[in-house]
C-alpha positions as CSV (number, residue, x, y, z in Angstrom):
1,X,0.0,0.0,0.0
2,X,1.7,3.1,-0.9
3,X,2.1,5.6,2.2
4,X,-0.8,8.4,2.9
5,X,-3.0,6.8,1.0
6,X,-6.1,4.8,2.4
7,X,-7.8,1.9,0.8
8,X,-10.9,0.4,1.3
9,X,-10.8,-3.3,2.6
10,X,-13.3,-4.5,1.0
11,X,-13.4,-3.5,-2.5
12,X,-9.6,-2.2,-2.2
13,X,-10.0,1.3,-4.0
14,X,-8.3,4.2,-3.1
15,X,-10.4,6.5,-0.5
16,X,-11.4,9.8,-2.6
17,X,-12.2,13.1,-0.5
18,X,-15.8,12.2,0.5
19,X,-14.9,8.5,1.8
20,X,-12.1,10.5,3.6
21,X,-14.3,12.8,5.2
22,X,-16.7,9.9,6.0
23,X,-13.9,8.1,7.5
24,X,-15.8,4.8,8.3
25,X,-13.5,2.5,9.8
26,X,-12.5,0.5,13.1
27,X,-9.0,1.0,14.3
28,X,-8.3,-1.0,17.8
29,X,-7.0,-3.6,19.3
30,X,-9.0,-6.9,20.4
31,X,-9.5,-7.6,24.3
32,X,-10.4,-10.7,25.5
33,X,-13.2,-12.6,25.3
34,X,-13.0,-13.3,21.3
35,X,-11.5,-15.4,19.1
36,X,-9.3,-12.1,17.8
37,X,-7.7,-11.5,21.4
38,X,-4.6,-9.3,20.9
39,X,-5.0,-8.6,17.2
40,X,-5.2,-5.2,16.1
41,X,-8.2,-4.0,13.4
42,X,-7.3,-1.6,10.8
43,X,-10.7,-1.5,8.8
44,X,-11.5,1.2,6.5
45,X,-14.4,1.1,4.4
46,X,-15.1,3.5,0.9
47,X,-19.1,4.9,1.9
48,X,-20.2,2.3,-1.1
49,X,-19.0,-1.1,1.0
50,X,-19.9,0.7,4.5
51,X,-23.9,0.8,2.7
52,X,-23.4,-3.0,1.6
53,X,-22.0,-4.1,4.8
54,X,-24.3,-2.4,6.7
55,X,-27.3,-3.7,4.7
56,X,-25.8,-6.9,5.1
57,X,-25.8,-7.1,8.7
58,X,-28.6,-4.6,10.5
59,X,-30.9,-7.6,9.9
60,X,-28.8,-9.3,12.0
61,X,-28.9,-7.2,14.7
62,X,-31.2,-7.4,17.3
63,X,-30.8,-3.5,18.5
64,X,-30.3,-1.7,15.4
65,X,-27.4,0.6,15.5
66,X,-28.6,3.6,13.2
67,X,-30.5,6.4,14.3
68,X,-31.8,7.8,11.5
69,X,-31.7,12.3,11.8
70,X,-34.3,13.3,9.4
């Protein structure tokens, strides 16, 4: 990955200026109690893959985690 530039996970393009200024991504590091204890996440996702993944997974849910501001 070339430096200062940030690429989506998931589809692996090249964040433009508005997935920059959405910035959706996860950067920690795993406690304990998963099956990822100790790893770091470095997840950044372009806004097109953060809508698929999230309409992948809110039916999952069983507290949905967007509140929608209209």
């Amino acid at each position: 990955m070339a430096k200062g530039k940030t690429l989506c996970n998931l589809c692996g393009k090249e964040f433009n200026e508005r997935d920059m200024q959405e910035n959706f991504g996860i950067h920690t590091r795993v406690g304990y109690g998963s099956k990822y204890d100790g790893d770091d996440v470095e997840l950044d996702l372009c806004c097109e893959c953060f809508d698929k993944l999230m309409d992948r997974i809110i039916p999952e849910f069983k507290i949905n985690p967007i509140i929608e501001n209209m």
